[in-house]
VEXDREN-2710 file (C-alpha; in Angstrom, 1 decimal):
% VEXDREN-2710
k/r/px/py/pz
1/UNK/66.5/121.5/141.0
2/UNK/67.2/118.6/142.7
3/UNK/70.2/118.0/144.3
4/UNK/73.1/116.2/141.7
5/UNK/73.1/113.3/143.8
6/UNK/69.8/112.3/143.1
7/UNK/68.8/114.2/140.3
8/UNK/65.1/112.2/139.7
9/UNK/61.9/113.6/140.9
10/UNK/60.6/110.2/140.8
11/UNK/62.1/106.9/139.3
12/UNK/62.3/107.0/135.6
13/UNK/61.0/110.3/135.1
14/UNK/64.0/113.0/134.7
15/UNK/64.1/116.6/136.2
16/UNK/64.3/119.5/134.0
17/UNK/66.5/121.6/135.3
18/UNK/67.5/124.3/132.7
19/UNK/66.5/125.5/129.5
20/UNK/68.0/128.0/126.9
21/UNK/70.7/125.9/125.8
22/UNK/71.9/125.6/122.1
23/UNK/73.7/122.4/121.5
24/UNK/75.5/120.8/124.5
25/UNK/78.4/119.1/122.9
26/UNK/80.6/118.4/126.8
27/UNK/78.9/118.4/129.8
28/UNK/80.8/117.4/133.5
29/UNK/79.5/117.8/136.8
30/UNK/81.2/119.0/139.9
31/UNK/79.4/117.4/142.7
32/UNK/81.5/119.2/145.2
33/UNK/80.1/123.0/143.7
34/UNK/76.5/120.8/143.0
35/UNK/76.9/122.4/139.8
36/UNK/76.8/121.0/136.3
37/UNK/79.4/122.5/133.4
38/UNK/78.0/122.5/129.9
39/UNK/80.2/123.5/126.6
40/UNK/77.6/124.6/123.6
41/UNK/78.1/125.2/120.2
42/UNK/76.8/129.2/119.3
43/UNK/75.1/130.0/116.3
44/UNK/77.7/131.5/113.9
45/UNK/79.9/132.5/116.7
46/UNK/79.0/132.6/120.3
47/UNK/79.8/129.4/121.7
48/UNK/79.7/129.3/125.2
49/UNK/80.6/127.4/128.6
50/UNK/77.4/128.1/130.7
51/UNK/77.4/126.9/134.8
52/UNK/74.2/125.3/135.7
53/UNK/74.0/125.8/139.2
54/UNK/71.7/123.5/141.6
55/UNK/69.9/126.8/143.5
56/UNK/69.0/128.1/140.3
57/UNK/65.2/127.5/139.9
58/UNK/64.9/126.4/136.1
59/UNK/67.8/128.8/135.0
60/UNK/67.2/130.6/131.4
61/UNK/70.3/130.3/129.5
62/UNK/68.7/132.0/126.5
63/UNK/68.7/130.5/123.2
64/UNK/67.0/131.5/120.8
65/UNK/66.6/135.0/122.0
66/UNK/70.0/135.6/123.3
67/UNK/73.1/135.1/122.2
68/UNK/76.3/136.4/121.3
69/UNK/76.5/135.0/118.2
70/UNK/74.6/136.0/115.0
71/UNK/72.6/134.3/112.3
72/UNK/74.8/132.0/109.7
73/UNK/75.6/134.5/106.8
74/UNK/75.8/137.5/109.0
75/UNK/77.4/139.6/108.1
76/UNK/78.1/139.5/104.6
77/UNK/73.8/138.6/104.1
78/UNK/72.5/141.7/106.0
79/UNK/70.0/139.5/107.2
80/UNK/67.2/142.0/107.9
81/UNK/64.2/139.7/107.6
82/UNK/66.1/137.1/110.3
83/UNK/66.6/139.8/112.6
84/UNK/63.4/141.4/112.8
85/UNK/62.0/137.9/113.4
86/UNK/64.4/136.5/115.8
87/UNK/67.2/139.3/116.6
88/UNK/69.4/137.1/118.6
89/UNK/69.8/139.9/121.8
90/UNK/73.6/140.2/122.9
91/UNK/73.1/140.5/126.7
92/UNK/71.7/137.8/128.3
93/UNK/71.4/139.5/131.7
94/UNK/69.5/142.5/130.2
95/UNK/66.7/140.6/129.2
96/UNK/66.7/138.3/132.0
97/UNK/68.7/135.1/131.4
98/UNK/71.9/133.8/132.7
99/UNK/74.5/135.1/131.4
100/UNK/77.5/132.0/130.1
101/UNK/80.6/132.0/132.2
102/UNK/82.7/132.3/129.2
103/UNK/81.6/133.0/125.5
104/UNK/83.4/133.3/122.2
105/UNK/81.5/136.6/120.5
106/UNK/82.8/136.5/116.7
107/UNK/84.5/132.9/116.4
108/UNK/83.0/129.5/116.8
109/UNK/86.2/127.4/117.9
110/UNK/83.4/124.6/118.3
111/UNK/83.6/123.6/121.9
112/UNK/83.3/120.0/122.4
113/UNK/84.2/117.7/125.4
114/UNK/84.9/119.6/128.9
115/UNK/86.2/118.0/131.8
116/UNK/86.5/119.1/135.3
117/UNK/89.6/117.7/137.0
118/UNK/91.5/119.4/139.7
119/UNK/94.2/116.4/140.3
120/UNK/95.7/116.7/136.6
121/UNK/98.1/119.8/137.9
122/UNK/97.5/119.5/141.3
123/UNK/95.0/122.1/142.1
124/UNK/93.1/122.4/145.4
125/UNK/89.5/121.4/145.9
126/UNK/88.7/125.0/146.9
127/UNK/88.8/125.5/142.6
128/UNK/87.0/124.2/139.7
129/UNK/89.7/123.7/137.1
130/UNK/88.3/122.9/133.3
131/UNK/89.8/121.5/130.3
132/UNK/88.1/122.5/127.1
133/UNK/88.3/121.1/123.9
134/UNK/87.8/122.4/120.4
135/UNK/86.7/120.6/116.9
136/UNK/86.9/124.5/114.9
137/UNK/89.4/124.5/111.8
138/UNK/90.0/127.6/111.0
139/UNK/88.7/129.9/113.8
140/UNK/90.3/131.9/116.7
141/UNK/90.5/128.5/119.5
142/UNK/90.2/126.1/117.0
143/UNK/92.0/122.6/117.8
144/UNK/93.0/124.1/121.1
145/UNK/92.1/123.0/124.5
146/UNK/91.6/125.7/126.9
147/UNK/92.4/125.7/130.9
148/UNK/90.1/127.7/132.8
149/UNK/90.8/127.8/136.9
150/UNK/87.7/128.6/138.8
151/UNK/87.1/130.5/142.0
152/UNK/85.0/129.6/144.9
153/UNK/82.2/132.0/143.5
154/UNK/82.9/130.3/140.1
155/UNK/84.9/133.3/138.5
156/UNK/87.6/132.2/136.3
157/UNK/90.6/133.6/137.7
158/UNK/93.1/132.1/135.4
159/UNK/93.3/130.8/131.7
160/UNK/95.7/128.8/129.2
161/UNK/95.7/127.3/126.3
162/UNK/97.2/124.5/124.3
163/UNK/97.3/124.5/120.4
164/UNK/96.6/120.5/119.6
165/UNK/96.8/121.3/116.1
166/UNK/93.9/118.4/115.5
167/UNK/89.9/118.5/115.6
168/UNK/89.9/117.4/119.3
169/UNK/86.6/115.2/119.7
170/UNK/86.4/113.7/123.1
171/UNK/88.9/113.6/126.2
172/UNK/88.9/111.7/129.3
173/UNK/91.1/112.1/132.7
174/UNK/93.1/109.2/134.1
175/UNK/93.8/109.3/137.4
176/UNK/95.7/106.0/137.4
177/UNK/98.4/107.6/135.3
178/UNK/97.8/111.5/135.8
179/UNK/96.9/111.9/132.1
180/UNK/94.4/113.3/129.8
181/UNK/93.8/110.8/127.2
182/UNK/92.2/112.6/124.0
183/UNK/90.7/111.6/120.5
184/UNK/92.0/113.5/118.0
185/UNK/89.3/113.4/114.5
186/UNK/91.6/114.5/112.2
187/UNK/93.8/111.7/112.5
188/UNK/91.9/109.4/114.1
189/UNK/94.4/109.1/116.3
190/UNK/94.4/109.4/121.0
191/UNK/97.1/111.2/122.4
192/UNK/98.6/112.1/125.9
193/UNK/98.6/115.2/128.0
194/UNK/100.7/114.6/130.2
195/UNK/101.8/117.7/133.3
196/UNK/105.6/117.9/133.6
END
């Protein structure tokens, strides 16, 4: 891959630089990690938060053979003729793809924007901290935005969350005024996080 900085091979013509991805509704880059953060909407379950790294050579994140989410009417449909066709393997590792830094197995809480910002609650640059945000209605994370802190070795090593209570469709960080502005769909109305 090439490096984030200059991430054409030649002008006009875009790199590939990872496949096996199902629906990318956030992605954020942090330039520092040369590493790219995207938030993807599962199947029926299964969304994940997958870590594109830049010394991957065109990384295999899995879809449509892995995931950790099943077919839609699973499992009330038993679903035998989809699963002999396309069984949708649970470990992504196993059969040799990258396995997401965080999934959500059972429940789609619909993952939409992430944002990488360290400054918000004064982290150090030594940490990737992410803010999630959810669109779900009714599942486990839905209209919640998670906190995941990051390690150097991009573990997460802590996590929050922070019930909205609103389809949360797009966020952005403020440095000017320390605050995460977010949209929230339901209302149609933007709102302030603000860290007191």
């Amino acid at each position: 891959m090439a490096s984030l900085d200059n991430p054409f091979k030649q002008l006009g013509r875009p790199e590939v630089f990872s496949k096996g991805h199902r629906n990318p509704q956030g992605i954020d880059v942090a330039v520092e990690f040369d590493t790219v953060l995207a938030a993807e909407h599962g199947p029926q379950g299964g969304d994940e938060i997958n870590v594109i790294k830049s010394e991957y050579s065109l990384p295999n994140y899995g879809w449509p053979i892995a995931s950790y989410g099943h077919h839609y009417g699973y499992p009330e449909n038993k679903m035998e003729k989809e699963y002999a066709r396309a069984p949708l393997k649970k470990s992504h590792s196993k059969y040799g793809f990258i396995e997401p830094l965080k999934y959500f197995p059972d429940e789609s809480p619909a993952l939409s924007q992430i944002i990488k910002e360290n400054k918000f609650e004064n982290y150090n640059d030594d940490k990737i901290v992410l803010y999630q945000a959810t669109l779900g209605d009714l599942n486990y994370g839905s209209k919640t935005i998670f906190k995941f802190v990051l390690d150097s070795n991009l573990k997460i090593i802590e996590n929050e969350n922070y019930l909205i209570d609103e389809r949360v469709r797009d966020m952005i960080f403020l440095d000017e005024i320390n605050k995460i502005i977010i949209y929230l769909e339901t209302s149609g109305s933007i709102a302030l996080l603000e860290n007191n």
